[in-house]
C-alpha positions as CSV (number, residue, x, y, z in Angstrom):
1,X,119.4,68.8,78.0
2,X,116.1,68.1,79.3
3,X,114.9,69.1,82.9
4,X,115.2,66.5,85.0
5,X,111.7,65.3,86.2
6,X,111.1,66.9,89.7
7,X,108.1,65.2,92.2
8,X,106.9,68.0,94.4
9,X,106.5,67.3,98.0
10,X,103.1,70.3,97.7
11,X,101.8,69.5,93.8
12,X,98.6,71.2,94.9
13,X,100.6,74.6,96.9
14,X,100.8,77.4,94.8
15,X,102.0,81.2,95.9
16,X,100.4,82.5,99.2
17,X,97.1,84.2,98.5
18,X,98.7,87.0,101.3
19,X,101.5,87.2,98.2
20,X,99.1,87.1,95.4
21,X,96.6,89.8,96.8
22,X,99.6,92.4,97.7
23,X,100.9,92.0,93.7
24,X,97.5,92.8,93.0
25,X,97.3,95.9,95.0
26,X,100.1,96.6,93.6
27,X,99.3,96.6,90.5
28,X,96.3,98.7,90.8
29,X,98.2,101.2,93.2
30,X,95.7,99.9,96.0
31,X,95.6,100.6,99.6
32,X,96.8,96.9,100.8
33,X,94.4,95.8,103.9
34,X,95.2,92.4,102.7
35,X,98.7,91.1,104.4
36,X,98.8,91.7,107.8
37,X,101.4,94.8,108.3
38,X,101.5,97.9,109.5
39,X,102.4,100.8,107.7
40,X,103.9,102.8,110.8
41,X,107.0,102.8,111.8
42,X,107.9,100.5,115.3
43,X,108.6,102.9,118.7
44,X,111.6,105.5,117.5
45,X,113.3,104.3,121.0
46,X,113.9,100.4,119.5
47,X,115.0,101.9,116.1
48,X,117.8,103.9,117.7
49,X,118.9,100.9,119.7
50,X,119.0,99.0,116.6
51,X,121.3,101.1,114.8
52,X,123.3,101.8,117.7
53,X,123.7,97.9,118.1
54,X,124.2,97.1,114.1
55,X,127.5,99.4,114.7
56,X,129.0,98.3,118.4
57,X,131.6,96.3,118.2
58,X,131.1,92.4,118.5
59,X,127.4,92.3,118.0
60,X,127.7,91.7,113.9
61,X,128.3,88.1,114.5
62,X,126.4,84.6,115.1
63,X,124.4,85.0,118.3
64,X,124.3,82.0,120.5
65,X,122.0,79.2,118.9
66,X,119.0,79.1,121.6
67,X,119.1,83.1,121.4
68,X,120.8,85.9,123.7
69,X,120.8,85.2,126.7
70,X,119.9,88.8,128.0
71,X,117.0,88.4,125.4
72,X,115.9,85.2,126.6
73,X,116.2,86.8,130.4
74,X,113.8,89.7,129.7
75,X,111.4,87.2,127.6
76,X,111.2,85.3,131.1
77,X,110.5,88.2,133.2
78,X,107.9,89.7,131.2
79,X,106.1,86.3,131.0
80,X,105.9,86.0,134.6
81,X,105.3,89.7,135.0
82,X,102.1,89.6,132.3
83,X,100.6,85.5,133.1
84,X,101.3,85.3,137.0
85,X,103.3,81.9,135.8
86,X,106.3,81.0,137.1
87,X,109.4,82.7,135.4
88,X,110.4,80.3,132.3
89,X,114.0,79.2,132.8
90,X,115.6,81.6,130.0
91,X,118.2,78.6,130.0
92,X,116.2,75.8,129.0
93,X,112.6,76.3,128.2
94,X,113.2,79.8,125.7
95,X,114.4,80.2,122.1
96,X,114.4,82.9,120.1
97,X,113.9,82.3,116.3
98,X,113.3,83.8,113.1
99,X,109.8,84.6,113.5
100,X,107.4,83.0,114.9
101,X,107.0,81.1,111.3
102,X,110.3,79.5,111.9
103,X,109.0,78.7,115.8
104,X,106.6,76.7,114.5
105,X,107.8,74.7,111.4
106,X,110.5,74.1,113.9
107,X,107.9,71.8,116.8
108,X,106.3,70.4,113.6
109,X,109.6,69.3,112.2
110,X,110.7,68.0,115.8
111,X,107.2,66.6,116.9
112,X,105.3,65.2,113.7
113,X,106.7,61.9,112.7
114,X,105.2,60.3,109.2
115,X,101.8,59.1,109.9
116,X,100.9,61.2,112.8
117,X,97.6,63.5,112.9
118,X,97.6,67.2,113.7
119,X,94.4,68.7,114.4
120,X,94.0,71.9,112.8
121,X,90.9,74.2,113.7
122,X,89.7,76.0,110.4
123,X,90.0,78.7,109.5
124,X,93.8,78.7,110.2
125,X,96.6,80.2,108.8
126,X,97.8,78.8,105.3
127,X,101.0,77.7,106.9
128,X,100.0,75.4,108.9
129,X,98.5,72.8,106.4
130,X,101.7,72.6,104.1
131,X,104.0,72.5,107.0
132,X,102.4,69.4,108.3
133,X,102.8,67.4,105.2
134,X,105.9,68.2,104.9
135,X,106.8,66.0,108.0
136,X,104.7,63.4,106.5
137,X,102.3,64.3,109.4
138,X,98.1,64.5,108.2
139,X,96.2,67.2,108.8
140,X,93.4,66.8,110.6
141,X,90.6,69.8,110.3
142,X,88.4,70.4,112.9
143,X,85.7,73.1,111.7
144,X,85.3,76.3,113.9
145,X,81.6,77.7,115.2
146,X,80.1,79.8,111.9
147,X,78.5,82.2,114.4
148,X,81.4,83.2,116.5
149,X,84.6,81.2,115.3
150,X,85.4,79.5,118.4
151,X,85.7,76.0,119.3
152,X,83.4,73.1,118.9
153,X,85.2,70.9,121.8
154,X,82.4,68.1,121.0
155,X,84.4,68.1,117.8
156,X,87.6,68.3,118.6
157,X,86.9,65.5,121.4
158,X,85.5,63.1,118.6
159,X,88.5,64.1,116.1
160,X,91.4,63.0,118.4
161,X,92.7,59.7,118.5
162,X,95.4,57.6,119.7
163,X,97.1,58.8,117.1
164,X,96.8,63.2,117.3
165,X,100.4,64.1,118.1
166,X,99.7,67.7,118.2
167,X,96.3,70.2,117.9
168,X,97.2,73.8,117.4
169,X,95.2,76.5,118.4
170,X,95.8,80.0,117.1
171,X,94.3,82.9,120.2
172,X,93.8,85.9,119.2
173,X,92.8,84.1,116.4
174,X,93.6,84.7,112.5
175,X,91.3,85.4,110.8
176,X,88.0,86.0,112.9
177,X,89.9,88.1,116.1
178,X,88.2,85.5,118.2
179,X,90.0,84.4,121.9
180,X,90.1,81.4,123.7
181,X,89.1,81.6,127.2
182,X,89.9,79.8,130.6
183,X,87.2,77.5,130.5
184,X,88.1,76.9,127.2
185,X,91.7,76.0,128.2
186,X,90.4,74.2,131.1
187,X,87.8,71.7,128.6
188,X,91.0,71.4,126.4
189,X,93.0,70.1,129.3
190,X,90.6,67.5,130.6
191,X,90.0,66.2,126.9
192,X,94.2,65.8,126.7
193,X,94.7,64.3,130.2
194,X,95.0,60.9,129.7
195,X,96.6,61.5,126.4
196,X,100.1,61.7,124.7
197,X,98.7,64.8,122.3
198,X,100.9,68.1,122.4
199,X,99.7,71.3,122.2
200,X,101.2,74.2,120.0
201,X,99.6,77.8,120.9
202,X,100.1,80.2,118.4
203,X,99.7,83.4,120.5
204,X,101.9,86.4,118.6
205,X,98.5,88.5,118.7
206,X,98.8,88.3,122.8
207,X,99.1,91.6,123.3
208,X,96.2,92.8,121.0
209,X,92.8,91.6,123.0
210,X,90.1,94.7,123.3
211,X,87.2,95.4,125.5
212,X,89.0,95.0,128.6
213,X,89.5,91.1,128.6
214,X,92.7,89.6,129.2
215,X,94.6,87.4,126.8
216,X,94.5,84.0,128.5
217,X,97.9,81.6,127.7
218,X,98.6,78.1,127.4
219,X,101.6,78.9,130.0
220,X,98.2,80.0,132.4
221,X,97.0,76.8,132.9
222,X,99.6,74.3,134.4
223,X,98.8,70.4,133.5
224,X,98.6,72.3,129.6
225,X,102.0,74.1,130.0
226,X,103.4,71.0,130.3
227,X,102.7,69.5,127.2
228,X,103.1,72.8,125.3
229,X,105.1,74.7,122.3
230,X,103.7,78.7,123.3
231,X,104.7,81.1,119.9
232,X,105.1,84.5,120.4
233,X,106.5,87.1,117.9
234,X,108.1,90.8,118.2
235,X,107.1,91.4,115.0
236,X,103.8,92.0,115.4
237,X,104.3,93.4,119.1
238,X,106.4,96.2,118.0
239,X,105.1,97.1,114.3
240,X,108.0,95.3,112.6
241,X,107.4,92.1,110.4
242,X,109.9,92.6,108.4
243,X,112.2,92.1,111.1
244,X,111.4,88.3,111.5
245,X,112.0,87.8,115.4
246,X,110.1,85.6,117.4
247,X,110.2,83.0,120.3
248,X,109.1,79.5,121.5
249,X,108.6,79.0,125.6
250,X,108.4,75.1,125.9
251,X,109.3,73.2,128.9
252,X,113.3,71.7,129.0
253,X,112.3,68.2,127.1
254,X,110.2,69.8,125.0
255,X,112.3,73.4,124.0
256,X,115.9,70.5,123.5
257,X,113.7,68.9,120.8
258,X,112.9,72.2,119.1
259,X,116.5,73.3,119.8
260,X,117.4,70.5,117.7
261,X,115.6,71.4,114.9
262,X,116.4,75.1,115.0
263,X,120.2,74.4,115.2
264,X,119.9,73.3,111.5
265,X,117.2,75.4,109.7
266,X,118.5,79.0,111.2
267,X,120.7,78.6,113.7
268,X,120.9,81.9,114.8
269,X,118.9,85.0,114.6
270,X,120.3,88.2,113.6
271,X,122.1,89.9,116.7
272,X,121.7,93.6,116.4
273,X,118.2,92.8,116.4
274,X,118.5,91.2,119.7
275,X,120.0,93.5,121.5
276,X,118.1,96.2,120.8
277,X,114.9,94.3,121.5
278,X,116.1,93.1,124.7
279,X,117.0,96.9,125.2
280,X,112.9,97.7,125.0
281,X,111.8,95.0,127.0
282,X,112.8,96.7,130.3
283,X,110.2,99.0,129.8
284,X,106.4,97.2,130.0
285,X,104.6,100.8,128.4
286,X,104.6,99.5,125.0
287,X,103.0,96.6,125.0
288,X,100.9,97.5,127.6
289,X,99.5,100.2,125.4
290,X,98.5,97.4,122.4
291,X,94.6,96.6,123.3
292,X,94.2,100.5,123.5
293,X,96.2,101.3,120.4
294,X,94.3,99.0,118.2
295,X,90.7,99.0,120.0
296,X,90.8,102.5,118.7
297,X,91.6,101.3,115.0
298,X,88.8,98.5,115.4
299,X,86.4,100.6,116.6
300,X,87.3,103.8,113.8
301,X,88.0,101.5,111.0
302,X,83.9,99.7,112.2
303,X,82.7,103.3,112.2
304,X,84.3,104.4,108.9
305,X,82.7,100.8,107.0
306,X,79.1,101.7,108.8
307,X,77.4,103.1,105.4
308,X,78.9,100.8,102.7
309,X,77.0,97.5,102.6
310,X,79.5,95.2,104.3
311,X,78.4,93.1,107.5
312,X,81.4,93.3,110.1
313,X,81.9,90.4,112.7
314,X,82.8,91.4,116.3
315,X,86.5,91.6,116.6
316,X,88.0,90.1,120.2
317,X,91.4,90.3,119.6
318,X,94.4,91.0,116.5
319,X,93.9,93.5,113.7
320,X,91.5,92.2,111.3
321,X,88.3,92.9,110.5
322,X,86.1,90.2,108.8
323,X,83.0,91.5,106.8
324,X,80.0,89.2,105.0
325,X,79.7,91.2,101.4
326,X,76.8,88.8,100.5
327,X,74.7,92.1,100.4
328,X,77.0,93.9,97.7
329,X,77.9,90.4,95.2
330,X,77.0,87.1,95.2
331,X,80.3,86.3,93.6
332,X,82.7,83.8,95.2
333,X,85.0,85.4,97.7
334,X,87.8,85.0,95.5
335,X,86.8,86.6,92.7
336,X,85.0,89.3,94.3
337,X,88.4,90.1,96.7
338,X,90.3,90.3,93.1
339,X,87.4,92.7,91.8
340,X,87.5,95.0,94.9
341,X,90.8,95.5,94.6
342,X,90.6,96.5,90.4
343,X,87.4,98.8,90.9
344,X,87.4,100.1,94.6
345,X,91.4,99.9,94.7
346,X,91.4,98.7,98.3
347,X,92.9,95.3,98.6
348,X,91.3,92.6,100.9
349,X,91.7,88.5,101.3
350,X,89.6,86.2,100.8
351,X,88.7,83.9,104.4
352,X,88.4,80.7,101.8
353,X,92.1,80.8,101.8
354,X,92.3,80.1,105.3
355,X,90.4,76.9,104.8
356,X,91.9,73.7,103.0
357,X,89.2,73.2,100.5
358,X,88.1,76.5,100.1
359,X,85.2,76.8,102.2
360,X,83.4,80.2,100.9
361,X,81.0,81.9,103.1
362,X,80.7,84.8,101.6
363,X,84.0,86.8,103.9
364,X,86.6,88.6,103.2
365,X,89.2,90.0,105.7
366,X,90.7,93.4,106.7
367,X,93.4,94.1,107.8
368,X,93.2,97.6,110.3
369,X,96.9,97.6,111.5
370,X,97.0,100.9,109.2
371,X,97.6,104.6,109.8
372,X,94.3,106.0,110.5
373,X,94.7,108.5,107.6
374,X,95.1,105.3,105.3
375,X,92.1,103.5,106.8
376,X,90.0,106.5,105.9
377,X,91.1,106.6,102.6
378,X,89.9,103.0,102.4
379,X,86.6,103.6,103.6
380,X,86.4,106.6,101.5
381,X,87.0,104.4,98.3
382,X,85.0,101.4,99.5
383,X,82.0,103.8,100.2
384,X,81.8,104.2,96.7
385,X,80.3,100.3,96.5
């Protein structure tokens, strides 16, 4: 029998470019800078909880839906503890989820209603286009500053209208490593006020801002927590993506709607993991030790690419490295990310995926979150450009 005739809800989607460019490197047996993981181990203290959870008796079935409630306790302490905001009610305004990917296609499947517009500030992670359509919501992309990648609010004021449902901001921000700042929150509050738009902040790189700034939250400014969906992930805090843990603070109305969504894609996130992450988060040193941990890798992996022809942008916050290569290849970034990867065997991605029509300008991003060991061997290949 024939296949039956299937009409795609993404015709135009194919595999991830973070999917395709890992194959790659591993079919060249290339040091992968390209998908955003580390390649250390999280803090031995959290592994040992783990496996001492995965075996106690009781914890190898369905946590509650929103989360566990000790979890969702030490979540709310350590928000009030790091933002000077009031403690979120663990009760009603926290849920933990799988990932902060899950977080958010969870407020764009409760929020986005068919015909609604979501401003999207480009670049932006690949997810967030796709995930939009598929609530029948429209994208609505709102360019970023060249020179610095932050936002043009003249912009952003002239793309919203009556009907934006939602803007999402991404701070530290992937790709560039550029934050948002109070007055930036503050501008973004007035231009909302007399609005019905929400607000999803994607902020799982919180704890990774350099130079001695602070990260500065949605939750920070109080007529903008009101309206917002805060993301936040473990996986990146404590070195383990593969672990898929992650958390939406969102005030009551707000957190039942993305309750209600999360109740049918997951349910419930897996409850060894919980424990032992709710073990860790009485002790602050971990996270507290981020912008030092990986202001050293930005500032070794910057030192280590100093000789080898590629431009780096400054780096506020995360752990990537963009670099112009303009003065090494005037091929598309596409093509010359794929021919890095076969010649120098270093794999990289190219920042047009992070745009919705493939806006090329000459970029390509690094990913430092490595060993240093392994971000000298990439410098050591690369050198040979």
């Amino acid at each position: 029998m024939p296949t039956p005739a299937l009409l795609s809800k993404l015709p135009d989607v194919g595999t991830s470019i973070f999917s395709v460019m890992s194959q790659l490197a591993q079919e060249h047996s290339a040091i992968n800078l390209a998908q955003g993981f580390p390649d250390y181990d999280p803090p031995q203290e959290l592994l040992e909880d783990l496996a001492r959870h995965a075996t106690t008796p009781g914890h190898q079935q369905y946590a509650p839906m929103p989360g566990l409630p000790r979890l969702r306790e030490a979540i709310s302490h350590k928000t009030a503890l790091l933002y000077g905001v009031p403690a979120p009610d663990p009760a009603t305004e926290i849920t933990i989820t799988s990932g902060a990917t899950e977080a958010l296609y969870a407020v764009l499947a409760a929020v986005v209603h068919p015909g609604d517009d979501v401003l999207v500030l480009e670049p932006a992670y690949d997810l967030y286009g796709p995930a939009i359509r598929l609530q029948g919501g429209r994208p609505v992309y709102v360019p970023l500053r060249p020179t610095d990648f932050r936002p043009d609010w003249d912009q952003v004021a002239a793309a919203l209208t009556p009907r934006t449902r939602l803007i999402m901001l991404n701070t530290p921000h992937n790709p560039s490593g550029a934050v948002l700042t109070a007055e930036d929150w503050n501008t973004l509050a007035a231009l909302l006020e007399n609005t019905d738009t929400l607000v999803l902040s994607d902020e799982v790189y919180e704890h990774m801002v350099f130079d001695g700034q602070p990260h500065r939250s949605a939750l920070q400014h109080p007529q903008l927590a009101e309206r917002s969906f805060v993301l936040s992930s473990f996986g990146k805090t404590y070195h383990a993506t593969g672990w898929k843990v992650g958390y939406c603070v969102a005030p009551p109305a707000l957190t039942a709607e993305v309750r209600r969504v999360h109740q049918f894609l997951t349910f419930a996130v897996h409850t060894p993991t919980q424990h032992a992450l709710a073990d860790v988060l009485s002790h602050a040193d971990h996270f507290r030790e981020l912008p030092g941990f990986y202001q050293h890798k930005r500032d070794l992996f910057a030192e280590l690419l100093t000789d080898t022809g590629f431009e780096l942008l400054p780096v506020a916050g995360a752990y990537f490295q963009l670099a112009r290569y303009r003065q090494l290849s005037s091929l598309p970034d596409v093509e010359f990310a794929r021919r890095l990867t076969a010649e120098t065997r270093v794999a990289v991605v190219p920042v047009s995926a992070f745009y919705h029509d493939g806006h090329d300008d000459g970029l390509i991003r690094f990913c430092f979150a490595k060993r240093d060991e392994t971000l000298q061997a990439a410098a050591e290949r690369l050198s040979r450009l």
